[in-house]
C-alpha positions as CSV (number, residue, x, y, z in Angstrom):
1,X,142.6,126.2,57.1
2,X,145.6,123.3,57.7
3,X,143.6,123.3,61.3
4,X,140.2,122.3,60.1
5,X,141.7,120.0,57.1
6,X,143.2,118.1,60.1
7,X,140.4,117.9,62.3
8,X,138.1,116.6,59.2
9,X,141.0,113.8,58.7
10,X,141.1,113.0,62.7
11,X,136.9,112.8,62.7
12,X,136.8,110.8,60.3
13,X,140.1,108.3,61.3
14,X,138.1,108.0,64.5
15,X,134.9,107.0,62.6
16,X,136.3,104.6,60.2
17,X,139.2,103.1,63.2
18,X,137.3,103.7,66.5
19,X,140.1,103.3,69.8
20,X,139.8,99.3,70.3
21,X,137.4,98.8,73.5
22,X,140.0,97.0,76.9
23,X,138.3,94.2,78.1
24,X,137.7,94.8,81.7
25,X,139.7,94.8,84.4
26,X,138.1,92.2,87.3
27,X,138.8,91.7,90.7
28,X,140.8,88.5,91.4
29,X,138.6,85.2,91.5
30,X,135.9,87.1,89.5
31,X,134.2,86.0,86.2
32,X,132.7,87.3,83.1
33,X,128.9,86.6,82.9
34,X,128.4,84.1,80.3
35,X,125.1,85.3,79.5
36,X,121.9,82.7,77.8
37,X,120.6,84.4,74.5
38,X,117.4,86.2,74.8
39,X,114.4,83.9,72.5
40,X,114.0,85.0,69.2
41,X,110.3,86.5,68.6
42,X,108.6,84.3,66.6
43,X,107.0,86.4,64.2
44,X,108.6,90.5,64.4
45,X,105.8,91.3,61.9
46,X,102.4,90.1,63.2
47,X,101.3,92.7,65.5
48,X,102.6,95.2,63.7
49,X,100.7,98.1,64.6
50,X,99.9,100.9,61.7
51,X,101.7,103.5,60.8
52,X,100.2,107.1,61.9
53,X,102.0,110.4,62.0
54,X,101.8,109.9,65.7
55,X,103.9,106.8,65.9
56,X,107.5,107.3,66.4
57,X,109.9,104.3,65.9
58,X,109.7,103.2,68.8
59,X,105.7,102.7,68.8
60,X,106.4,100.7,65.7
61,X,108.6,98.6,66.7
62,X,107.6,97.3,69.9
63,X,103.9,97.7,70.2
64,X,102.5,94.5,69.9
65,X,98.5,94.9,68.7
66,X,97.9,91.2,69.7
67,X,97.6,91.7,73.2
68,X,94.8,94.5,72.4
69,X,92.7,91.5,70.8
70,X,89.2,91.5,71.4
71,X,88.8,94.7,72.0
72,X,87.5,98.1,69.5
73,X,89.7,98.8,67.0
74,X,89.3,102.2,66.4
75,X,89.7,102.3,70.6
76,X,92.7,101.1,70.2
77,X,93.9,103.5,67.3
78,X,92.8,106.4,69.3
79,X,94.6,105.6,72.7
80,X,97.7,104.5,70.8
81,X,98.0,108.2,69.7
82,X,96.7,109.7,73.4
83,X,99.7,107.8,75.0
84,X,102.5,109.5,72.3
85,X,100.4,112.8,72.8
86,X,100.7,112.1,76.2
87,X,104.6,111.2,76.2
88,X,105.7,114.3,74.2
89,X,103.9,116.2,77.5
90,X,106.6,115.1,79.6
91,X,106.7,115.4,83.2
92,X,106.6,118.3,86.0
93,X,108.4,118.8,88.6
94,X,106.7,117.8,91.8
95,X,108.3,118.4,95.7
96,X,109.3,115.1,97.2
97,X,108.9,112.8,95.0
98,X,110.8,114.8,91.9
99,X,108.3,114.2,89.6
100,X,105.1,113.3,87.7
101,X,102.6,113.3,84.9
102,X,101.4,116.9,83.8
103,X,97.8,117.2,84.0
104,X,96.2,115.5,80.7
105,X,93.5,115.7,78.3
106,X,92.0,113.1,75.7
107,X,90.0,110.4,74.4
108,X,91.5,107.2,76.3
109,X,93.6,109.2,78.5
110,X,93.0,112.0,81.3
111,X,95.3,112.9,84.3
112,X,93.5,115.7,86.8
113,X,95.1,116.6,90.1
114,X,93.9,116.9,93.6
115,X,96.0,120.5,94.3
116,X,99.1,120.8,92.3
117,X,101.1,118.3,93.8
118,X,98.9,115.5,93.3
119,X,97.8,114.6,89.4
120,X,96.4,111.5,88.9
121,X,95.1,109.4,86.4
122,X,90.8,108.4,86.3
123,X,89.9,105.0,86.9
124,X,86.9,104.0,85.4
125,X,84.1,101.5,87.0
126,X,81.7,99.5,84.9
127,X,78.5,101.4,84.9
128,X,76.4,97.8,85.0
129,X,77.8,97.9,88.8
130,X,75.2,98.5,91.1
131,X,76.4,101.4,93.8
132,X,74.1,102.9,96.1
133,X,75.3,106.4,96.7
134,X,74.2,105.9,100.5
135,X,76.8,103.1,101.1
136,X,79.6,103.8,103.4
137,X,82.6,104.6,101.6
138,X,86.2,102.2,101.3
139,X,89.0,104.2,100.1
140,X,91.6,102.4,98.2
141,X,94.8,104.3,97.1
142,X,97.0,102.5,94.1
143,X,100.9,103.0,93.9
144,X,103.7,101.6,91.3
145,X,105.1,102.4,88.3
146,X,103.9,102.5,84.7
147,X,102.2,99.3,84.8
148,X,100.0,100.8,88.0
149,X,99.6,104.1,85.8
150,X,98.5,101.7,82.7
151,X,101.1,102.8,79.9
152,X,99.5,102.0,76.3
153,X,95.8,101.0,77.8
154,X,92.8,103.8,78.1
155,X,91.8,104.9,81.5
156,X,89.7,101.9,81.7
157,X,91.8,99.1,80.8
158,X,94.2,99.5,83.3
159,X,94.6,97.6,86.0
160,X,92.9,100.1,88.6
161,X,90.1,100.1,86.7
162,X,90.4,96.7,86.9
163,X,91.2,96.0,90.6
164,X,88.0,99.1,90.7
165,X,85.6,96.9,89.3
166,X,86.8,93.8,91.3
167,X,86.4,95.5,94.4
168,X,83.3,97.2,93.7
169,X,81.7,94.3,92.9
170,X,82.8,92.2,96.1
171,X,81.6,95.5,98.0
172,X,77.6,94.8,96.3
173,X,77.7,92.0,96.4
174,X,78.5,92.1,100.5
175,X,75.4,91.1,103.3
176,X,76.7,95.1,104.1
177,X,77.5,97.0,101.0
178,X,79.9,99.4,100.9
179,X,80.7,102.1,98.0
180,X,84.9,101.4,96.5
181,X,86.4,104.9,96.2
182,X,90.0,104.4,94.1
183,X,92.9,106.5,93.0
184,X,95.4,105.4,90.5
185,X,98.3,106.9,92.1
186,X,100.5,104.6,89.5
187,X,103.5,106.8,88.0
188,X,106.0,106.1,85.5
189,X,109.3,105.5,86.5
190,X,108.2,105.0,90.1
191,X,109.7,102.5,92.4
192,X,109.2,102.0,96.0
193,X,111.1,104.2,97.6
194,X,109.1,106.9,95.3
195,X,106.4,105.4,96.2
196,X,107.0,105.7,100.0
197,X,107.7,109.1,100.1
198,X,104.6,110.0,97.8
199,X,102.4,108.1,100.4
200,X,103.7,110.1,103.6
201,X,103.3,113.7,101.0
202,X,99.8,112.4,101.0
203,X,98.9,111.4,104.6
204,X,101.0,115.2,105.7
205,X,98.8,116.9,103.2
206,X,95.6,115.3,104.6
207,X,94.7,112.5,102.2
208,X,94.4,109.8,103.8
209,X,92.6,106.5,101.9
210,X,91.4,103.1,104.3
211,X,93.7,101.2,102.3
212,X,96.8,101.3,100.1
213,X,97.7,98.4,97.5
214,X,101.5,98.7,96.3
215,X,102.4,96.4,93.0
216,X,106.2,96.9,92.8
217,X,108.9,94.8,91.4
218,X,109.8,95.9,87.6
219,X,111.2,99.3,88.4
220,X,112.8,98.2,91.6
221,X,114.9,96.2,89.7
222,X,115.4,98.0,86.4
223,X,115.5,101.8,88.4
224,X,118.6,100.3,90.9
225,X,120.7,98.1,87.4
226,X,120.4,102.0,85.5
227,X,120.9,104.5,87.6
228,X,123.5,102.4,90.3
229,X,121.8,103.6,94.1
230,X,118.7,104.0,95.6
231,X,117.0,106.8,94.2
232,X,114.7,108.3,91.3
233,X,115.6,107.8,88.0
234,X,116.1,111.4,86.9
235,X,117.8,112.4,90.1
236,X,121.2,112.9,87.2
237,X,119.4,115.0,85.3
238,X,118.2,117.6,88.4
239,X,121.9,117.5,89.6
240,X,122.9,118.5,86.1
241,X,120.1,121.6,86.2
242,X,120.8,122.3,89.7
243,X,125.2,122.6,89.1
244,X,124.1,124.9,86.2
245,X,122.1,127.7,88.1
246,X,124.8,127.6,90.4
247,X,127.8,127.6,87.8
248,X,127.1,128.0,84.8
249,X,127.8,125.9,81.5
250,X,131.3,125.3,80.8
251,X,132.7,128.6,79.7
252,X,134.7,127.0,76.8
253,X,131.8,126.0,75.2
254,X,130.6,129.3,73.9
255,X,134.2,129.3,72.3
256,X,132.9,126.1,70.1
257,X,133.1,127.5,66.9
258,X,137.1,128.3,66.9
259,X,138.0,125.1,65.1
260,X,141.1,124.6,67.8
261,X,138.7,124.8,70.5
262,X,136.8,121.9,68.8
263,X,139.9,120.1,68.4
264,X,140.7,120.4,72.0
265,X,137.0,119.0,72.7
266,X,138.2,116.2,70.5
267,X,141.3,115.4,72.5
268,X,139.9,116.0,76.0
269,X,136.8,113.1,74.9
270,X,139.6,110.6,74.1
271,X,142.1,111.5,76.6
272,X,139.5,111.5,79.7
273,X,136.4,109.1,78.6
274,X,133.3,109.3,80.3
275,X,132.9,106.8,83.1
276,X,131.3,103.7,82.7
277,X,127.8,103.7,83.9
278,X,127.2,102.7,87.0
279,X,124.7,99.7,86.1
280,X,127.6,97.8,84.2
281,X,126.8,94.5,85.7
282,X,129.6,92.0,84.4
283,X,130.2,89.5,86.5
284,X,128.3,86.7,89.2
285,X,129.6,88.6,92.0
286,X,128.1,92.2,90.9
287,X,125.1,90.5,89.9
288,X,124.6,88.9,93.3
289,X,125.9,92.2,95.1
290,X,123.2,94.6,93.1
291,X,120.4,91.7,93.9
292,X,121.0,91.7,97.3
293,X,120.9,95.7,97.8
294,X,117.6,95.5,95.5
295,X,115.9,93.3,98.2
296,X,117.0,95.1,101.1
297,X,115.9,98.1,100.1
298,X,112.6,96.8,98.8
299,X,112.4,94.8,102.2
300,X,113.1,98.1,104.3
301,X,110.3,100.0,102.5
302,X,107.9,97.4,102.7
303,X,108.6,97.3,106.5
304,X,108.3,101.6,106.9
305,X,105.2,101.6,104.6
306,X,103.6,99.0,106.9
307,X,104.7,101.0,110.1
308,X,103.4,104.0,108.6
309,X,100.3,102.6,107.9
310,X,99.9,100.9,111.3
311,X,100.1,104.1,112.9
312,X,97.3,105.9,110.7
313,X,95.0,103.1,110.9
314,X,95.0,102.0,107.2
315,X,95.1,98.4,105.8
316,X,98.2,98.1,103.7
317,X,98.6,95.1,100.9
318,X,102.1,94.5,98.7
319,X,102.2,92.6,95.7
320,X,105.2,91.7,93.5
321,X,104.7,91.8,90.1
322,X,105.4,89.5,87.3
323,X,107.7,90.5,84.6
324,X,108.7,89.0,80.9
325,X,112.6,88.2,82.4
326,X,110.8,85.5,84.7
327,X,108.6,82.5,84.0
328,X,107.8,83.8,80.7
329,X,108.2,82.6,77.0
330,X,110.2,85.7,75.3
331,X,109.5,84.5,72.1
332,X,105.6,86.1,72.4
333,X,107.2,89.2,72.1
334,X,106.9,91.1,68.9
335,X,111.0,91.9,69.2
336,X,113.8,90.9,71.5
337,X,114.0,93.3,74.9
338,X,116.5,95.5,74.5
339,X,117.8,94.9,78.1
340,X,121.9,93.6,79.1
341,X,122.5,89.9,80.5
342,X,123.5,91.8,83.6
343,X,120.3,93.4,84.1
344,X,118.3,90.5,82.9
345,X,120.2,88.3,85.7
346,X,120.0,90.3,88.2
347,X,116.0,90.3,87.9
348,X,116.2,86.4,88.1
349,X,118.5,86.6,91.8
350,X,115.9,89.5,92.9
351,X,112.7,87.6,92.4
352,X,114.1,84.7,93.4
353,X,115.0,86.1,97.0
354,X,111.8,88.0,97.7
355,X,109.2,85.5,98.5
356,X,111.5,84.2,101.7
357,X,113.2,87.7,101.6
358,X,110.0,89.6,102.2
359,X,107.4,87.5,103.1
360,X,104.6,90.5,103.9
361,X,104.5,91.1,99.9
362,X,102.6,88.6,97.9
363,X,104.7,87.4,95.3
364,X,102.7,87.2,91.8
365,X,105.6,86.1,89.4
366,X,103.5,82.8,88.6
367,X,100.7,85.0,87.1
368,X,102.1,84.7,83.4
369,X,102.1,81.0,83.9
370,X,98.5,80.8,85.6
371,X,97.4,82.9,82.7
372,X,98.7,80.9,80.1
373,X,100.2,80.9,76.8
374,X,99.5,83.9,75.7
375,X,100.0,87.5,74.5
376,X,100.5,88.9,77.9
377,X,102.4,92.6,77.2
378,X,101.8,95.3,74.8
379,X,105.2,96.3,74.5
380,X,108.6,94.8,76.3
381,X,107.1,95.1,79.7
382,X,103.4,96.5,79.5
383,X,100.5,94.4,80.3
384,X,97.1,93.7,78.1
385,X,93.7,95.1,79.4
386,X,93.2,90.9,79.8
387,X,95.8,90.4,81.7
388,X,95.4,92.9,84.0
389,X,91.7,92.0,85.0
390,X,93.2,88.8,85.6
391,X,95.7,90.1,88.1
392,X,93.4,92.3,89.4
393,X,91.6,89.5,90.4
394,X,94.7,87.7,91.8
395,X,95.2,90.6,94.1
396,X,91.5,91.1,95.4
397,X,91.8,87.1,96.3
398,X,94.7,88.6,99.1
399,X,92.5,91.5,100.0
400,X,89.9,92.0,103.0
401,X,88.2,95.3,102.7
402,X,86.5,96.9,104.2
């Protein structure tokens, strides 16, 4: 009884006094970043989408329905509760590549799969296009992250449907037609490394397209600042699953409800803290370190992709993707990215060493700026169905097909 009156008293000592936080310890000759303050949104409230009981907070808070303007509202209203449906399915496990979107049914959004190891989503092509069926056939394979995959559009708002209908109608419009045949391959989360190995799973396994368009740039930064190395973003969580098959869960823990167990719990999380993440990013030096191991990497994928292509015959284009940290007004957004100064600076030094870093990718970060002042995302990093037919037609201008 005395036990658990103490630990009560030490809970809530902790709660009401937490342990003062140490300022850092830096290496000699290194600096604190003395971070800019992210622009204020102008107005939090207009944009506002409605409340449903599909929408979780974070739908609320950061979905911005201005950037869905001119199009159907009930559209909208109907894909805005796919995408949660779609986002409590999770993902699956998929060899290679770790993982990927389950396969998916609905209204605005649909994800089938071309064997198991392969879902994708469905592009969708303006029916007003004229296709002959007895055209020869262009394959064009898609791969990137969410903003490929087209989080918080319908299947034909995104920006494959959009390069789609670009491409198709450069391909009718041709003195020898040709048919467009293309596969989102776009997947949350996914950087180019991903994105690398889920091209040479695809050539092994037989799929081969004519030509492959990679739009990289958002996750390649955001993927190295948070997890700290080169590699997927969940990689953590599979070691975790993987250490437990092997060992177990800590045997103490099934002891939890002795109330001197849970003190020593208590103790051991103030005595031995958890390490600081790896992505803690505080001064000029890590910044430009972390920048600098960003392009590389980038610049080594871009250069195996291109081999890889090369040697299997198939046109490769890489375009590097605009992003709200860069040439864009912050205060459009509907609330202020919840993203560190480190992380925010190390996307300036990366995008401003790719275009003479890696000169074989096309470097797009002046699209917000050609595209004006406007309502470009429909979240913190999201583009509009507008903006991405705008892009899309950016990137056909770079393109030669067939």
């Amino acid at each position: 009884m005395a036990l658990n009156v103490a630990l009560i008293f030490v809970n809530k000592r902790l709660q009401q006094h937490p342990p003062p936080l140490l300022p850092p310890t830096l290496p000699a000759g290194q600096h604190l970043l003395t971070p800019s303050p992210l622009p204020t949104p102008e107005n939090p409230d207009e944009g506002r989408p409605l409340p449903g009981k599909k929408r979780d907070p974070d739908t609320i808070s950061d979905l911005d329905m201005r950037a869905y303007a001119g199009l159907p509202r009930d559209r909208v209203e109907t894909m805005i509760d796919d995408m949660n449906d779609f986002g409590h399915a999770g993902s699956v496990f998929l060899p290679w590549v770790e993982f990927g979107p389950p396969t998916f049914k609905s209204a605005t959004v649909n994800i089938i799969t071309d064997g198991p190891e392969f879902p994708y989503r469905i592009s969708v092509l303006d029916p007003a296009i004229k296709v002959d069926p007895s055209w020869p056939t262009v394959k064009v394979f898609m791969l990137g992250g969410s903003t490929t995959f087209g989080s918080r559009v319908a299947d034909e708002w995104t920006l494959a449907s959009a390069m789609w209908n670009v491409l198709q109608r450069q391909g009718s419009a041709a003195p020898h037609p040709y048919r467009v045949e293309l596969t989102n391959w776009g997947r949350t989360w996914y950087y180019s490394s991903q994105e690398l190995a889920l091209l040479r799973r695809l050539l092994r396994t037989g799929h081969k397209p004519d030509v492959v368009v990679f739009l990289d740039g958002l996750n390649d930064v955001n993927n190295w600042c948070t997890v700290g190395s080169d590699q997927p973003v969940f990689s953590g969580k599979l070691a975790e699953i993987y250490r437990y098959n092997q060992m177990g869960k800590d045997w103490l823990a099934q002891y939890g409800w002795i109330p001197m167990v849970r003190f020593a719990f208590l103790v051991r999380s103030h005595i031995t803290p958890p390490p600081a993440p790896p992505a803690d990013l505080l001064t000029e030096e890590q910044v430009a370190a972390r920048a600098q191991e960003i392009v590389d990497t980038y610049q080594e994928n871009v250069s195996d992709a291109r081999r890889l292509c090369n040697e299997n015959g198939i046109k490769s284009y890489f375009f590097w993707q605009p992003v709200p940290f860069v040439k864009y007004d912050l205060s459009l957004h509907r609330a202020t990215p919840t993203v560190s100064p480190g992380i925010v600076r190390a996307f300036q030094e990366v995008y401003a060493k790719i275009p003479s870093s890696v000169p074989e990718a096309v470097d797009l970060d002046d699209a917000l700026q050609q595209y004006g002042h406007k309502h470009v995302f429909v979240d913190m990093v999201h583009y509009s169905p507008d903006f991405h037919k705008f892009l899309a037609g950016l990137m056909a201008q770079h393109m030669a097909l067939p």
